[in-house]
mmCIF file as gemmi writes it, N, C-alpha and C atoms, coordinates in Angstrom:
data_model
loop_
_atom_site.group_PDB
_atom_site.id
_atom_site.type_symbol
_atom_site.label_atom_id
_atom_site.label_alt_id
_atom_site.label_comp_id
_atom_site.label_asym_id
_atom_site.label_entity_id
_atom_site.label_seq_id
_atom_site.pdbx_PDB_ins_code
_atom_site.Cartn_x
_atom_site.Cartn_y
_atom_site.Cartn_z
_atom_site.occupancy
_atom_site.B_iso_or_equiv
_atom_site.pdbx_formal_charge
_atom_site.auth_seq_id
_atom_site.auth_asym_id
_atom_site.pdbx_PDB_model_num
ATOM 1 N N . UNK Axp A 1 ? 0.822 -1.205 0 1 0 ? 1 A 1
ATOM 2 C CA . UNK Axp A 1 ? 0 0 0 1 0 ? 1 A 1
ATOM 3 C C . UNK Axp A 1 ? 0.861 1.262 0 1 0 ? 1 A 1
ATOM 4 N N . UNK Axp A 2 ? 1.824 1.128 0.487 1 0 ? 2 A 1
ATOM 5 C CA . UNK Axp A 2 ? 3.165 2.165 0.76 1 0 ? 2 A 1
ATOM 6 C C . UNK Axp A 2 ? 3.336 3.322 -1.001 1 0 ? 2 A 1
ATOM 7 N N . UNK Axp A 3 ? 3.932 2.101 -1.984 1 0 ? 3 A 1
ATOM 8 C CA . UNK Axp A 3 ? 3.872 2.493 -2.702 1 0 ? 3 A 1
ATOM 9 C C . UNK Axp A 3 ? 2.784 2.865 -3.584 1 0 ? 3 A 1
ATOM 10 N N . UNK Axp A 4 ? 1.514 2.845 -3.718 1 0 ? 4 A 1
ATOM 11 C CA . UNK Axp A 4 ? 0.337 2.603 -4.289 1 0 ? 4 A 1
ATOM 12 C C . UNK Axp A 4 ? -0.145 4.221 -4.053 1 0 ? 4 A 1
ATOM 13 N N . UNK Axp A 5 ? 0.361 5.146 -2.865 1 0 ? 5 A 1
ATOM 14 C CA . UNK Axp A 5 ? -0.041 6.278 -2.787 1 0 ? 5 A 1
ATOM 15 C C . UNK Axp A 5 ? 0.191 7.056 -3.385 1 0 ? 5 A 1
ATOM 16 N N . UNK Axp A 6 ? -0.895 7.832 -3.838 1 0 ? 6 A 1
ATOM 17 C CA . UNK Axp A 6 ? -1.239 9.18 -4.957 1 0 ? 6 A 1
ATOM 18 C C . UNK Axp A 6 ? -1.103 10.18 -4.175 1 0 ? 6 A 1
ATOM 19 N N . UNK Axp A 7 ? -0.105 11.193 -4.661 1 0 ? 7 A 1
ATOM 20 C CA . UNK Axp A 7 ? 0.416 12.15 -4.055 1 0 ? 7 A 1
ATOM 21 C C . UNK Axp A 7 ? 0.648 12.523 -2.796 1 0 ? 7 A 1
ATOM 22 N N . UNK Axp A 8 ? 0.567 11.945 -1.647 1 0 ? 8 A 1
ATOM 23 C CA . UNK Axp A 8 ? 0.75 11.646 -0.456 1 0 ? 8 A 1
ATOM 24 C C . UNK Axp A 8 ? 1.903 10.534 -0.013 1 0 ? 8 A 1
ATOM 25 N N . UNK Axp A 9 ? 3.418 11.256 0.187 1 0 ? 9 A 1
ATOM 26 C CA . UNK Axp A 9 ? 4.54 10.337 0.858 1 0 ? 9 A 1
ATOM 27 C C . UNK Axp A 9 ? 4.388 9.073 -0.023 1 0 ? 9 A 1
ATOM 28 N N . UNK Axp A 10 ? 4.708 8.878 -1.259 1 0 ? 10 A 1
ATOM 29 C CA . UNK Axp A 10 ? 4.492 8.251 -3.094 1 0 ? 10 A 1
ATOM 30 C C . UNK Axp A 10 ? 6.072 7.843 -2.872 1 0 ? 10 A 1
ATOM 31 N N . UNK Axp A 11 ? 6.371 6.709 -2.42 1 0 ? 11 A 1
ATOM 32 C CA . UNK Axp A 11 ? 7.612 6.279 -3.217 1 0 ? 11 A 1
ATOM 33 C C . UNK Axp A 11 ? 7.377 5.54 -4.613 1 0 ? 11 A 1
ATOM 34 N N . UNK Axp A 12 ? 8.536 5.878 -5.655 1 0 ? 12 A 1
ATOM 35 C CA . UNK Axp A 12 ? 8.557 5.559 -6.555 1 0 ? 12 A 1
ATOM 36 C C . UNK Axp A 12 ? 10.09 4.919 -7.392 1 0 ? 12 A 1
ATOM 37 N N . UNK Axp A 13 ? 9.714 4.003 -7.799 1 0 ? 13 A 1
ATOM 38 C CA . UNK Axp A 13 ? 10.881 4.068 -9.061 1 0 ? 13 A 1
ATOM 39 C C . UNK Axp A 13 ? 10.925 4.476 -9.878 1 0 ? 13 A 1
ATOM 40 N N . UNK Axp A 14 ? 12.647 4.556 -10.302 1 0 ? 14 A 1
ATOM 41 C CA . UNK Axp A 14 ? 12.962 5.568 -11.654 1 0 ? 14 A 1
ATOM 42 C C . UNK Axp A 14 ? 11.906 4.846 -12.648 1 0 ? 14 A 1
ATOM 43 N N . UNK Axp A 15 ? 12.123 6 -14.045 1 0 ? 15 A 1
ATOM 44 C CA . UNK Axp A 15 ? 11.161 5.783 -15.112 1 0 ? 15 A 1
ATOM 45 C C . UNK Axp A 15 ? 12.11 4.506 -15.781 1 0 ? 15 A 1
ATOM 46 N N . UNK Axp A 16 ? 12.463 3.178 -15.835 1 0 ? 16 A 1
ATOM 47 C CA . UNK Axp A 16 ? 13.342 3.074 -16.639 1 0 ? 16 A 1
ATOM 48 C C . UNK Axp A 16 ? 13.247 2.448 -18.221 1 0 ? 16 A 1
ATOM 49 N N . UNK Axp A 17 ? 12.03 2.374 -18.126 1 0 ? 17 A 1
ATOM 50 C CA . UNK Axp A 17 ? 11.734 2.386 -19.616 1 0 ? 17 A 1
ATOM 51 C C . UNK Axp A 17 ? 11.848 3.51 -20.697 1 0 ? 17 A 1
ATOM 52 N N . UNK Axp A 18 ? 11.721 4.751 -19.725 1 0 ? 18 A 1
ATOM 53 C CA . UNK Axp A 18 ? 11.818 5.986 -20.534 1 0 ? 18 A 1
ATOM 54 C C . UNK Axp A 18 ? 13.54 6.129 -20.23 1 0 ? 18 A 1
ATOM 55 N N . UNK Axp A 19 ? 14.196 6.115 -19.512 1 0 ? 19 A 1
ATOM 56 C CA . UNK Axp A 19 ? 15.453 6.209 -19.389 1 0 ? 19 A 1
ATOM 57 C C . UNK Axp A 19 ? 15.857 5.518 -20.319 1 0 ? 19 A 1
ATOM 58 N N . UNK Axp A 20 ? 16.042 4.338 -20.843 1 0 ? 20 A 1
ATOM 59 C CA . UNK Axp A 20 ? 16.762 3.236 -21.473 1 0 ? 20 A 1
ATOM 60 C C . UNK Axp A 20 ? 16.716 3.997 -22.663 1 0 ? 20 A 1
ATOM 61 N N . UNK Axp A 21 ? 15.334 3.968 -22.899 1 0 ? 21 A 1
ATOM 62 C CA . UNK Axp A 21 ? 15.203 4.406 -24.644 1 0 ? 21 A 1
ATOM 63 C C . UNK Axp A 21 ? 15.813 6.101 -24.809 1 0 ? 21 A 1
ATOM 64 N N . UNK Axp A 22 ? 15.597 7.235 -23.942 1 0 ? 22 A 1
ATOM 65 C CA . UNK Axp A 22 ? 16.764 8.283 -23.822 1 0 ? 22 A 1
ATOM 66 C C . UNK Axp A 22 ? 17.966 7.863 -23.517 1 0 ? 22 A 1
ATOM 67 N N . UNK Axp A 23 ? 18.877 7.596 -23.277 1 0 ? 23 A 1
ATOM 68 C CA . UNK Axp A 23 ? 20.029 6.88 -23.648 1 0 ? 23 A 1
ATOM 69 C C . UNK Axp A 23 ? 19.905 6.487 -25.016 1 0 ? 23 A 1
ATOM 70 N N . UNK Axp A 24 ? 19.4 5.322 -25.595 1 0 ? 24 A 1
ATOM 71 C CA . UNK Axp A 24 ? 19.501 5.147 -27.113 1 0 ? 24 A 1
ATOM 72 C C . UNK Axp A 24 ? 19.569 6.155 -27.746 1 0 ? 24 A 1
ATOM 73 N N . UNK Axp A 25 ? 18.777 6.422 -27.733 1 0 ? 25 A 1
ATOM 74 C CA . UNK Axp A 25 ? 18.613 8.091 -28.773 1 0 ? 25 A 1
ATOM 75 C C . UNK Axp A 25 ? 19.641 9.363 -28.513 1 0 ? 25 A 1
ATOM 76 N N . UNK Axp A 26 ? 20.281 9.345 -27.564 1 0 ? 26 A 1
ATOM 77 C CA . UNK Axp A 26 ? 21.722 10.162 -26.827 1 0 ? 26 A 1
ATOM 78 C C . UNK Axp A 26 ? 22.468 9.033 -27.64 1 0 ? 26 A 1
ATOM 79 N N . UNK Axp A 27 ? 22.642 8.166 -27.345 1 0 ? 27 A 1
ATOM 80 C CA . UNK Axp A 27 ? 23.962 7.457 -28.712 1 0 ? 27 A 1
ATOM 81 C C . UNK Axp A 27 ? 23.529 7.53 -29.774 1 0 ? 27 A 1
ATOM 82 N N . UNK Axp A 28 ? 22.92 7.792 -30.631 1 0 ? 28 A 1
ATOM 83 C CA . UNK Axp A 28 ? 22.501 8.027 -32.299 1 0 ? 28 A 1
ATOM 84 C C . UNK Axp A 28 ? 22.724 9.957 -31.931 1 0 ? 28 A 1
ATOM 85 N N . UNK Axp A 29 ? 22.965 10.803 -31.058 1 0 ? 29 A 1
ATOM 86 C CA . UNK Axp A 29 ? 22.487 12.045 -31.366 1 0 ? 29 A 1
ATOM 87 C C . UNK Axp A 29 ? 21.765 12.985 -31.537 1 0 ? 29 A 1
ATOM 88 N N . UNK Axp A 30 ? 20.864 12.774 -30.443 1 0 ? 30 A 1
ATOM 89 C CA . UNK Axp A 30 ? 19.218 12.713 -30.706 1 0 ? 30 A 1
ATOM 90 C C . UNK Axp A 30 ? 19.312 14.421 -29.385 1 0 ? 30 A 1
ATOM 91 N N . UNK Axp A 31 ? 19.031 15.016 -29.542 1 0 ? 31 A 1
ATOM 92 C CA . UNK Axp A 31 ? 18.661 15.254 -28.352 1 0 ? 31 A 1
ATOM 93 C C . UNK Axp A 31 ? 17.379 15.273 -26.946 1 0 ? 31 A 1
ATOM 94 N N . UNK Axp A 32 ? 17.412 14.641 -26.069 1 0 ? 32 A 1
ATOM 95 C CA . UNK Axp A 32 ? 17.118 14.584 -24.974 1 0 ? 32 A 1
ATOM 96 C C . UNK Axp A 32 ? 15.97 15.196 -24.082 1 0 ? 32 A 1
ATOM 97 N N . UNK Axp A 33 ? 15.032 15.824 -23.383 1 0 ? 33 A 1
ATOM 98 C CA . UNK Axp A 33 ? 14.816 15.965 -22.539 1 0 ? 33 A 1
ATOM 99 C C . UNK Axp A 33 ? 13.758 14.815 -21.716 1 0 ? 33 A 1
ATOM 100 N N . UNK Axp A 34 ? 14.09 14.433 -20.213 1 0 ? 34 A 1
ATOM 101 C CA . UNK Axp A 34 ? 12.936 13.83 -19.536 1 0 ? 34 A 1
ATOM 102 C C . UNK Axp A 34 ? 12.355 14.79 -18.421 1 0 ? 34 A 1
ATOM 103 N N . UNK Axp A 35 ? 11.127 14.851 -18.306 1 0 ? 35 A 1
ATOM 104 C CA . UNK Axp A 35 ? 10.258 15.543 -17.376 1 0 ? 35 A 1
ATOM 105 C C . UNK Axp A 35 ? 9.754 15.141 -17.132 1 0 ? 35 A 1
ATOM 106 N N . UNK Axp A 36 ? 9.803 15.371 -15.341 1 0 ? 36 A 1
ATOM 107 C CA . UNK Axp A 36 ? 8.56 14.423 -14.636 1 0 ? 36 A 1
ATOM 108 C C . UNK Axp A 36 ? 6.814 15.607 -14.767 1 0 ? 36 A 1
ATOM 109 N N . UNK Axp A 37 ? 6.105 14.825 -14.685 1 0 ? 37 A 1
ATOM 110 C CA . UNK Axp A 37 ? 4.798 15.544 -14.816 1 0 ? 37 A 1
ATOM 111 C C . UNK Axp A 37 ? 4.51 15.798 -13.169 1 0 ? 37 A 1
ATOM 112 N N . UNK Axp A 38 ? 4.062 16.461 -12.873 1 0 ? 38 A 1
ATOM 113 C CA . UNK Axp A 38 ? 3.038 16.433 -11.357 1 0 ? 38 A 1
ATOM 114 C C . UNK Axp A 38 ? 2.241 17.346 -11.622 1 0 ? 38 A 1
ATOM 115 N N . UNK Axp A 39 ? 1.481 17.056 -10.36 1 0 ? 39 A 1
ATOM 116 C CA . UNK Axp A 39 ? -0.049 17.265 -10.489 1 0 ? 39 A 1
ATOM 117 C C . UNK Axp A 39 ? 0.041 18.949 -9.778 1 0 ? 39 A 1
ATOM 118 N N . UNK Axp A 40 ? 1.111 19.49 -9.926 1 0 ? 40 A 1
ATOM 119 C CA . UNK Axp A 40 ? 1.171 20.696 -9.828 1 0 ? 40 A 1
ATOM 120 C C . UNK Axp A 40 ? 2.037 21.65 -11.005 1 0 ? 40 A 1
ATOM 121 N N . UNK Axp A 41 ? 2.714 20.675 -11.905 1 0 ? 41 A 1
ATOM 122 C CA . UNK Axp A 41 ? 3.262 21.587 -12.98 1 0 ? 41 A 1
ATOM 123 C C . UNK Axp A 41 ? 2.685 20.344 -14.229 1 0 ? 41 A 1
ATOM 124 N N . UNK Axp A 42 ? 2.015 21.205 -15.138 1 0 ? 42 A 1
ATOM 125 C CA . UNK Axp A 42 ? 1.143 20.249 -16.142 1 0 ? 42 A 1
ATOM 126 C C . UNK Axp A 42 ? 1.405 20.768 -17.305 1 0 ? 42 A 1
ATOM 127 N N . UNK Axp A 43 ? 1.611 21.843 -17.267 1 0 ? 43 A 1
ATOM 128 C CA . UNK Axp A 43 ? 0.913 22.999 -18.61 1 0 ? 43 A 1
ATOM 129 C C . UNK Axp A 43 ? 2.907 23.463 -19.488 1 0 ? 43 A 1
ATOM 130 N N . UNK Axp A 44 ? 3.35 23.04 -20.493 1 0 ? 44 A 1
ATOM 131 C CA . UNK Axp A 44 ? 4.495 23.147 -20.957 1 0 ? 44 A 1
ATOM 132 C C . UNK Axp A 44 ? 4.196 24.011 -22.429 1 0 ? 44 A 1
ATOM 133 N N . UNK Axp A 45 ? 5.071 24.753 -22.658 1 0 ? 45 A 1
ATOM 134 C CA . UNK Axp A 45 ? 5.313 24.502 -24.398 1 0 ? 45 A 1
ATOM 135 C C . UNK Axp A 45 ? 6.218 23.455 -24.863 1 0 ? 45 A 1
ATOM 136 N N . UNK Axp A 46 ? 5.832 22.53 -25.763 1 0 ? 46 A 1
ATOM 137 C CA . UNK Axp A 46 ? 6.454 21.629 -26.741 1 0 ? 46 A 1
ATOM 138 C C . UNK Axp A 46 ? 6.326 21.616 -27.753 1 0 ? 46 A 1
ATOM 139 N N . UNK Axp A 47 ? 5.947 23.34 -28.298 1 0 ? 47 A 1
ATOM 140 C CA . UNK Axp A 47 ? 6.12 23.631 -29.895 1 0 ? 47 A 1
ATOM 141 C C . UNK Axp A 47 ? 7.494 23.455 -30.584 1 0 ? 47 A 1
ATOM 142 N N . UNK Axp A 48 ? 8.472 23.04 -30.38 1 0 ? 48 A 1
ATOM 143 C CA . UNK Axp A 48 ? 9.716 23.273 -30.713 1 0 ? 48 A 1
ATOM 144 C C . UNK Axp A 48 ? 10.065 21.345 -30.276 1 0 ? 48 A 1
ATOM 145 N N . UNK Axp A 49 ? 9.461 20.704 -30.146 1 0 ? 49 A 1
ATOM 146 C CA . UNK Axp A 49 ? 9.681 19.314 -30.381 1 0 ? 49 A 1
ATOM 147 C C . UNK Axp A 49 ? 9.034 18.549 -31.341 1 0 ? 49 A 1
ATOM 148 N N . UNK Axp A 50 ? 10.548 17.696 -32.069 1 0 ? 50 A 1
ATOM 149 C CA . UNK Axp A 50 ? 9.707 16.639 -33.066 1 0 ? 50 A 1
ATOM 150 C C . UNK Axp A 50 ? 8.728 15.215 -32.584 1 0 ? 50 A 1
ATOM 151 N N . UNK Axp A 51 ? 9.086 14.851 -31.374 1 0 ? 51 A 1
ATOM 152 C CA . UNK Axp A 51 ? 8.544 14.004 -30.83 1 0 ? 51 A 1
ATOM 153 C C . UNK Axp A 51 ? 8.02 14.023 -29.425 1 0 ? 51 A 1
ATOM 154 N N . UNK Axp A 52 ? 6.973 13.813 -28.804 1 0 ? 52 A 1
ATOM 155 C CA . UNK Axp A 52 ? 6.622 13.592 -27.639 1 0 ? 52 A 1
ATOM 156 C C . UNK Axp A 52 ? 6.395 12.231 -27.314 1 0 ? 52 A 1
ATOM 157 N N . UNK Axp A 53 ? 7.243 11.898 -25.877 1 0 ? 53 A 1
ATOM 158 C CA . UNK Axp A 53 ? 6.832 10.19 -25.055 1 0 ? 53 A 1
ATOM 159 C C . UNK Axp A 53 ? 6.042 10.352 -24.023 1 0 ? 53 A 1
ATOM 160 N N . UNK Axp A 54 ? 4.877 9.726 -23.684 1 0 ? 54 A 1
ATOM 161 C CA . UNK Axp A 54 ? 4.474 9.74 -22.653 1 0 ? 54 A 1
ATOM 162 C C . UNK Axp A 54 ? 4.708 8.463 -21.59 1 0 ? 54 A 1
ATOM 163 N N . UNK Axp A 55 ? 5.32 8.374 -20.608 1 0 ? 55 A 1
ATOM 164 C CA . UNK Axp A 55 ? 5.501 6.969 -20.137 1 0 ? 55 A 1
ATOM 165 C C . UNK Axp A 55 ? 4.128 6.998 -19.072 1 0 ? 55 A 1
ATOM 166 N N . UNK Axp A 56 ? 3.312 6.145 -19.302 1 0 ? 56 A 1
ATOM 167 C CA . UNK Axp A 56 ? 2.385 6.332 -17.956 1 0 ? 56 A 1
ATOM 168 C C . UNK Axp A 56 ? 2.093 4.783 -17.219 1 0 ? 56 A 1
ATOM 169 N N . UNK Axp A 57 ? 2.456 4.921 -16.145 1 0 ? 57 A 1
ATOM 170 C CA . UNK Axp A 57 ? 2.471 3.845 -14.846 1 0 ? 57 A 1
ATOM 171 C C . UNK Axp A 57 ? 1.597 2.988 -14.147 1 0 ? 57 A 1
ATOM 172 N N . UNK Axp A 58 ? 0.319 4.3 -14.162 1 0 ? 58 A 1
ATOM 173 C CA . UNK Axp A 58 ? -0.675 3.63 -13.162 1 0 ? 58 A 1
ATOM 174 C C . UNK Axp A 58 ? -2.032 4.528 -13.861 1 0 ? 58 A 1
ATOM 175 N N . UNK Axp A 59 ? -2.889 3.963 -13.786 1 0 ? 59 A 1
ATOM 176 C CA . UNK Axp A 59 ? -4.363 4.756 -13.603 1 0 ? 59 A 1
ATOM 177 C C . UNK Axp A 59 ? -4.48 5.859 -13.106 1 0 ? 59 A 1
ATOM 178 N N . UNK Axp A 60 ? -3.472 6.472 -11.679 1 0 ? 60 A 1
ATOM 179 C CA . UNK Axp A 60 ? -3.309 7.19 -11.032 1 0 ? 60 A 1
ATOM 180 C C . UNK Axp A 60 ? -2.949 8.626 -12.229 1 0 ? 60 A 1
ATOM 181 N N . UNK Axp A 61 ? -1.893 8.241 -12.68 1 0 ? 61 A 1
ATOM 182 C CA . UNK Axp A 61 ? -1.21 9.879 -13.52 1 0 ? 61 A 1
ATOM 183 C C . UNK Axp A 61 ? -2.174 9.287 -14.855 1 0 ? 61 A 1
ATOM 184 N N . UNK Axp A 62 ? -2.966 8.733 -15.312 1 0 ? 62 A 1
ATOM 185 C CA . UNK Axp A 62 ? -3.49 8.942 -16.956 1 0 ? 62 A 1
ATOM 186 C C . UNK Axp A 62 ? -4.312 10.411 -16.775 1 0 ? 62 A 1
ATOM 187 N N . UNK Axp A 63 ? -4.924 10.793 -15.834 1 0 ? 63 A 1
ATOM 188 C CA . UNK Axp A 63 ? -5.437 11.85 -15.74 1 0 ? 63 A 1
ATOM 189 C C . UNK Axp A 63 ? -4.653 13.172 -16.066 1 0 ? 63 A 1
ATOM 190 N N . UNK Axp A 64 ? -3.176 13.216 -15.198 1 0 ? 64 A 1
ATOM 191 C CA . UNK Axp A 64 ? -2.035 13.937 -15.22 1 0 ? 64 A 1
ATOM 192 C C . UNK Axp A 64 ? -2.165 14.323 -16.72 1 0 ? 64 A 1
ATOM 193 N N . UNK Axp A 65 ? -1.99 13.087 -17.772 1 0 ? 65 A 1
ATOM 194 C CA . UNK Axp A 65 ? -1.713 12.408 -18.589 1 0 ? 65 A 1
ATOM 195 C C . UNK Axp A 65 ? -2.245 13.335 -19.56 1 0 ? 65 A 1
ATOM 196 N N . UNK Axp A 66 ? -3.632 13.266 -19.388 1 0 ? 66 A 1
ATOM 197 C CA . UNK Axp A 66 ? -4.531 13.656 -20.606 1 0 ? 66 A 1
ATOM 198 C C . UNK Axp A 66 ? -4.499 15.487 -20.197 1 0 ? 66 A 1
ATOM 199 N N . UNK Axp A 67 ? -4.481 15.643 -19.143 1 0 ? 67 A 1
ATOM 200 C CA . UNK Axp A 67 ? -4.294 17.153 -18.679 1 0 ? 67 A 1
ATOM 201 C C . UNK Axp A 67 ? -3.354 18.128 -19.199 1 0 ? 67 A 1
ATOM 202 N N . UNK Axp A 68 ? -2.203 17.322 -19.426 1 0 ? 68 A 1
ATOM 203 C CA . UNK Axp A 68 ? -0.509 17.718 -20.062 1 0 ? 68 A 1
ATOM 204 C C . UNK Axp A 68 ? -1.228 17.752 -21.346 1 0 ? 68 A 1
ATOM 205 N N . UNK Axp A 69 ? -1.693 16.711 -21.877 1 0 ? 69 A 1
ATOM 206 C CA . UNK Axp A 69 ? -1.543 16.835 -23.656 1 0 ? 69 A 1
ATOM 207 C C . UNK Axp A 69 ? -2.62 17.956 -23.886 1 0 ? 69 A 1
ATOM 208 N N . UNK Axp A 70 ? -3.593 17.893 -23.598 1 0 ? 70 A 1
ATOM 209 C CA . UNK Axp A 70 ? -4.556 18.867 -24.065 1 0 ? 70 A 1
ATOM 210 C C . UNK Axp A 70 ? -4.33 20.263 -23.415 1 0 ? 70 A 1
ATOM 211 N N . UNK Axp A 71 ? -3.485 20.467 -22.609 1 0 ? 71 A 1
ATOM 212 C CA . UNK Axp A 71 ? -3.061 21.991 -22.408 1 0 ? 71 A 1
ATOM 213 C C . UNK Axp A 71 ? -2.353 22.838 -22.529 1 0 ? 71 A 1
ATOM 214 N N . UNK Axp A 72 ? -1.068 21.406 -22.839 1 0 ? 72 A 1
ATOM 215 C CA . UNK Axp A 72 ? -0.06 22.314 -22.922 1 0 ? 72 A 1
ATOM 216 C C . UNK Axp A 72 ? 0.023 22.972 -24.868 1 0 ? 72 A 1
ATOM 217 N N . UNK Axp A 73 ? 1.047 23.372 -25.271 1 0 ? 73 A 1
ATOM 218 C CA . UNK Axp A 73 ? 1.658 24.263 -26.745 1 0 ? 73 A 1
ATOM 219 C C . UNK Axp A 73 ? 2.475 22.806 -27.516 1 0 ? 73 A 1
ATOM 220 N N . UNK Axp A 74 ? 1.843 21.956 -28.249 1 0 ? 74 A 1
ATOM 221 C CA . UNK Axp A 74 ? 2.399 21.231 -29.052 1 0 ? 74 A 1
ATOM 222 C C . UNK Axp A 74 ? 2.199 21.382 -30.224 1 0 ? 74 A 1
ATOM 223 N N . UNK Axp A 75 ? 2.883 21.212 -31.488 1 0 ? 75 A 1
ATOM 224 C CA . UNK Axp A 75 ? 2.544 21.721 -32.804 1 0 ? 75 A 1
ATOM 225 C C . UNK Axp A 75 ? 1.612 20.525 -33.788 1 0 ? 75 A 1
ATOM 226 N N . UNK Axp A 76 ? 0.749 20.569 -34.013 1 0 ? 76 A 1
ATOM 227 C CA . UNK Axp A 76 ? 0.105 19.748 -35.035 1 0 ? 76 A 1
ATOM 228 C C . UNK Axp A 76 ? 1.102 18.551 -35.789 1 0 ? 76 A 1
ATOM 229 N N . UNK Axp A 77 ? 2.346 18.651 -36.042 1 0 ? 77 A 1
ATOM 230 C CA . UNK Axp A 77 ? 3.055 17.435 -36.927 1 0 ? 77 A 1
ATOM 231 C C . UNK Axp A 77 ? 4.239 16.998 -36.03 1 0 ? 77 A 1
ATOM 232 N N . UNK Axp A 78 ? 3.836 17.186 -34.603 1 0 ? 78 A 1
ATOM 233 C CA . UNK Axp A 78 ? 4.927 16.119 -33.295 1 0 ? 78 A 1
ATOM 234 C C . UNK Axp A 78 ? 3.894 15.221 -33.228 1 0 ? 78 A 1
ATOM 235 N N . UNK Axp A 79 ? 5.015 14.395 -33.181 1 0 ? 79 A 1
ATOM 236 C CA . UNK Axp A 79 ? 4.22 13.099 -33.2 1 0 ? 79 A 1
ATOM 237 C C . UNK Axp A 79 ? 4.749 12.379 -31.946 1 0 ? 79 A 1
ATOM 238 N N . UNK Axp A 80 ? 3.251 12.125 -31.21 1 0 ? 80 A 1
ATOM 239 C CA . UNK Axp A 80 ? 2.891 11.624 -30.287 1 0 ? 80 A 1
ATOM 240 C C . UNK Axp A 80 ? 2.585 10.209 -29.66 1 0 ? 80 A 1
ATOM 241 N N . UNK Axp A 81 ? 3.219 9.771 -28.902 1 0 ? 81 A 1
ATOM 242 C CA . UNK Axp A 81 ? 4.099 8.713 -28.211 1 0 ? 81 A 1
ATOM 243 C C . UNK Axp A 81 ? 3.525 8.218 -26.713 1 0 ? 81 A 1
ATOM 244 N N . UNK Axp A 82 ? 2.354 7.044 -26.413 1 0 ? 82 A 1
ATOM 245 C CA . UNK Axp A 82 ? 2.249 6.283 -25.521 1 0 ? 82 A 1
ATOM 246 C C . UNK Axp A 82 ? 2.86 5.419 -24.753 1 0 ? 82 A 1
ATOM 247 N N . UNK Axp A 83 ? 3.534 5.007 -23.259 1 0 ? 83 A 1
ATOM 248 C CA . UNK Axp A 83 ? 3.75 3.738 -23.461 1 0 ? 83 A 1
ATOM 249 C C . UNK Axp A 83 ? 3.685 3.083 -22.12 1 0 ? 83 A 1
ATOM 250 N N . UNK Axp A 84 ? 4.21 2.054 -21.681 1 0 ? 84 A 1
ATOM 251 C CA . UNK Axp A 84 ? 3.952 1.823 -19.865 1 0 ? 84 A 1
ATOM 252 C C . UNK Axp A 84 ? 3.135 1.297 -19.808 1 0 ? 84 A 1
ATOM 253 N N . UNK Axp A 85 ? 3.078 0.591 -18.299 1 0 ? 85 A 1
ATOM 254 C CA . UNK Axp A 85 ? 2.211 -0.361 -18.142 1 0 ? 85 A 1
ATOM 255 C C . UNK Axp A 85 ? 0.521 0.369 -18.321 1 0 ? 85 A 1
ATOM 256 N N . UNK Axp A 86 ? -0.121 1.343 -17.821 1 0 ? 86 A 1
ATOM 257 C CA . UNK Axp A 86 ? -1.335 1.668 -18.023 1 0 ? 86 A 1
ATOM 258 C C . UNK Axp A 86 ? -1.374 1.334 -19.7 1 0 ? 86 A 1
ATOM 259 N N . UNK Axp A 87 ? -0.454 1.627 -20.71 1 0 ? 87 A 1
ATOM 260 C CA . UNK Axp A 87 ? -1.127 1.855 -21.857 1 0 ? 87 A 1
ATOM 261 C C . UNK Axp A 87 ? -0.757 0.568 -22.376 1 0 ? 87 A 1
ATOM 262 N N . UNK Axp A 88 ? -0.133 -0.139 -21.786 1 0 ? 88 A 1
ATOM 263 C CA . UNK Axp A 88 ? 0.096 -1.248 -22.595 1 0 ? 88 A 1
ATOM 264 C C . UNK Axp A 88 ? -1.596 -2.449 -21.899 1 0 ? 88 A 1
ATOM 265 N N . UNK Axp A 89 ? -2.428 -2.414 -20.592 1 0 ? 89 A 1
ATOM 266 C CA . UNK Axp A 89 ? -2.954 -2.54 -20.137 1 0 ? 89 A 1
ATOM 267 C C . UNK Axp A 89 ? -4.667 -1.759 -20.824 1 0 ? 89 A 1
ATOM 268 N N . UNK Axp A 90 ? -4.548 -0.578 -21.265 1 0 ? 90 A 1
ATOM 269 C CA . UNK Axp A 90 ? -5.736 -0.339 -21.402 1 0 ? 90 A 1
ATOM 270 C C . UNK Axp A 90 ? -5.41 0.312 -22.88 1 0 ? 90 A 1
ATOM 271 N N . UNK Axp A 91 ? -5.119 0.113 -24.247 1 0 ? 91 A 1
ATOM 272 C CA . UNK Axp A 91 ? -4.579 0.73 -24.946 1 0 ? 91 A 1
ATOM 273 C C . UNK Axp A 91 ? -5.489 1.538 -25.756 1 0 ? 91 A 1
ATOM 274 N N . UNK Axp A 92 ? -6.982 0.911 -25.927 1 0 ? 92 A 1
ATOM 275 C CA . UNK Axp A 92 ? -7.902 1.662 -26.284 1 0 ? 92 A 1
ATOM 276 C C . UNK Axp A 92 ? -8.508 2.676 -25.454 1 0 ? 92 A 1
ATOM 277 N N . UNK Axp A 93 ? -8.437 2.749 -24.588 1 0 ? 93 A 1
ATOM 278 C CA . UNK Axp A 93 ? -8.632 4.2 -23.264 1 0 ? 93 A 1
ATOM 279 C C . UNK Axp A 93 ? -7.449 4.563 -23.76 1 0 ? 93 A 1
ATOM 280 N N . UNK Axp A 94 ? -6.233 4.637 -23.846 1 0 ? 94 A 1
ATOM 281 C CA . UNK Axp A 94 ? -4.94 5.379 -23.847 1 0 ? 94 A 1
ATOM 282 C C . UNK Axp A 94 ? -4.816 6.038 -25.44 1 0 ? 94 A 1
């Protein structure tokens, strides 16, 4: 139950599915950024990216999830990127 808590004393592990695959893409030359989402910073510009990943975990952040994409500044031809256990679990909701 420890770990299972939503925003309240939340231990967590690293992302490392999203890590692994940043690394790959840092050896081809790619450049980089990972950001954690919380439920207090949501809203980004990502007009100036060719690709967006979303890694999502639990049922808990898909909300986070859908909050980030529809608010934040992304450009019509980034192409947009699911993955993690929620979406591999519910892929037609995701």
């Amino acid at each position: 139950m420890e770990i299972a808590r939503y925003k309240t004393k939340r231990k967590e592990f690293p992302p490392f599915g999203a890590l692994y695959i940043a690394a790959a893409l840092e050896e081809h030359e790619y450049n980089v950024d990972i950001i954690k989402l919380t439920s207090d910073n949501l809203i980004y510009d990502f007009s100036d990216y060719d690709a967006l990943a979303f890694s999502i975990s639990t049922s808990a952040t898909f909300n986070m999830f859908i909050e980030c994409r529809f608010k934040s500044k992304i450009n019509n031809k980034t192409l947009l990127m699911v993955g993690g256990i929620h979406a591999n679990l519910f892929p037609e909701q995701t």
